[in-house]
C-alpha positions in Angstrom: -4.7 -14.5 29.4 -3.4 -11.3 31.2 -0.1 -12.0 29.8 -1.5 -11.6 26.0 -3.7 -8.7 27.4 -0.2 -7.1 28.7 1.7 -8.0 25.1 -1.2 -6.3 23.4 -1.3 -3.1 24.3 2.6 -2.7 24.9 2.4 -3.8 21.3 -0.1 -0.8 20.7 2.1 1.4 23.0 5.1 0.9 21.1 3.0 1.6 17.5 1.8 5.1 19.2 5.2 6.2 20.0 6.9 5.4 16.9 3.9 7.8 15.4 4.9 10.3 17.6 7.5 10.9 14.8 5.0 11.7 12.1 2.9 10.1 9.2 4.6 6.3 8.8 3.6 3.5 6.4 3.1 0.2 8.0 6.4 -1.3 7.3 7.9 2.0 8.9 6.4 0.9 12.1 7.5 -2.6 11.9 11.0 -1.8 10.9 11.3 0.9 14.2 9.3 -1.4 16.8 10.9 -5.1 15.7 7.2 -5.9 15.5 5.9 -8.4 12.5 4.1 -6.4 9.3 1.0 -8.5 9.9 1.2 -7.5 13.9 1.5 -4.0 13.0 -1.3 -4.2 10.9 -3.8 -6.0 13.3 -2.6 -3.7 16.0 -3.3 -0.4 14.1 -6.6 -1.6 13.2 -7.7 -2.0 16.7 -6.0 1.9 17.0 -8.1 3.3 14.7 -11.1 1.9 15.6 -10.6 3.3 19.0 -10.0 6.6 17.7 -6.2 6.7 18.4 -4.9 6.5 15.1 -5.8 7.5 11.7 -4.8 7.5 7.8 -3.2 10.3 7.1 -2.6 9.8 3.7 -0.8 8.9 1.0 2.8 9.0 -0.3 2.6 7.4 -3.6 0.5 4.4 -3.2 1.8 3.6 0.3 -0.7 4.8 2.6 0.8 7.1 5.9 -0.9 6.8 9.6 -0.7 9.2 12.0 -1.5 9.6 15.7 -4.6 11.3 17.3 -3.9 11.2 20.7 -1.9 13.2 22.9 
């Protein structure tokens, strides 16, 4: 159990500093963390809902993220 804890938010650790780079489409953050499309996507959920993430918007019809905290 604390191990998955631990993998969880490194996972979400990782996703917040590749944003620290600027707006990124989901399969940007997967290709710079190594982490699974459908990870990334659970994982930024769970960021936005906490207020730490956030669309930014869109380039094309691929939607951008970016990150709210500091």
């Amino acid at each position: 159990m604390e191990r998955e804890v631990a993998e969880d938010e490194y996972q979400k650790a990782l996703l917040l500093e590749a944003l620290r780079e600027g707006p990124l489409s989901v399969r940007e953050m997967a290709a710079r963390t190594g982490l699974p499309v459908y990870t990334v996507s659970l994982k930024l959920n769970d960021l936005e809902r906490r207020g730490l993430a956030d669309l930014k918007g869109f380039e094309g019809s691929t939607p951008k993220f970016i990150r709210l905290a500091a």
